[in-house]
N, C-alpha and C positions, 0 to 999 in steps of 0.2 A: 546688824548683829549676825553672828553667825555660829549655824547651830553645829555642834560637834555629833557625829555618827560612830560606835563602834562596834566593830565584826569582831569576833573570831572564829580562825578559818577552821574550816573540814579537818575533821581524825580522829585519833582516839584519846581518849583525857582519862590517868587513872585517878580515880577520888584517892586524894591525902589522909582520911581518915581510915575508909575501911580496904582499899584496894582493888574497890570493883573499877572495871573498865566501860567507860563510857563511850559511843560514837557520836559524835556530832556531823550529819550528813550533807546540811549547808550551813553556809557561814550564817552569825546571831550575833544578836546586839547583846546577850549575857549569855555565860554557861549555865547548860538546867542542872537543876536538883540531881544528886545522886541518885539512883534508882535504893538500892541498898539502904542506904543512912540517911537520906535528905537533905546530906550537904552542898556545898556549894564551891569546897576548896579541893583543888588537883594540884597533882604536882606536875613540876617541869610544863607550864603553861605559855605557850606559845604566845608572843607579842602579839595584841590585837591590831588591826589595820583600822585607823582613827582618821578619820574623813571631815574636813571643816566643810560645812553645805553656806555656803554666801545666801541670805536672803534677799529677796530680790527688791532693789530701792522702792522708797514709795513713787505714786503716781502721783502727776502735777496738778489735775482736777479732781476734785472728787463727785463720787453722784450724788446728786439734787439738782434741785431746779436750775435754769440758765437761762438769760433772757437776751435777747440780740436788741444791743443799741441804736441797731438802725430805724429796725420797725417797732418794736415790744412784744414782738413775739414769743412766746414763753415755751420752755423744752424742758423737758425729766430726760439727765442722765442716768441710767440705772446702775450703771458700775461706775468703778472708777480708770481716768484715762490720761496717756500724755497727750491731747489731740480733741479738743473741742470742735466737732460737726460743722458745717455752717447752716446756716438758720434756714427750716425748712420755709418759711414762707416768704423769703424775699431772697437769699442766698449769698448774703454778708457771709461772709466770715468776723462777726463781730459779737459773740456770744460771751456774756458775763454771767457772774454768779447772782443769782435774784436776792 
């Protein structure tokens, strides 16, 4: 899923309603408040820069318990991982989900 981000850039923005001028000194994900009126609508407003952010796919294990088939050794993953440990007390690589 992939989350959408929007800027708009640096300048001045006159409020549509009462005509005060506004400066926006870095880019923002919304225009603020009028100083003046409270509004929130300008005129002649620059296309904002719309950014799709990719989330990053799930991971193929998740953390909990894992037990290696060799011996029965038992391990706590605490995060989640693409890349299962091998087993600290014999050093299989053969670690399952308990």
């Amino acid at each position: 899923m992939a989350e959408k981000i929007t800027e708009y850039p640096p300048g001045r923005y006159d409020c549509d309603a009462c005509g005060e001028a506004v400066m926006l000194t870095i880019a923002s994900s919304e225009l603020p408040e009028c100083p003046r009126c409270g509004r929130r609508k300008y005129k002649d407003i620059p296309e904002p820069k719309v950014t799709e952010k990719k989330s990053a796919p799930p991971k193929k294990f998740k953390a909990g318990m894992y037990m290696c088939t060799a011996c029965g050794e038992q391990m706590i993953i605490s995060e989640e991982t693409d890349e299962l440990p091998v087993c600290t007390h014999c050093n299989a690589d053969q670690m399952k989900p308990a």
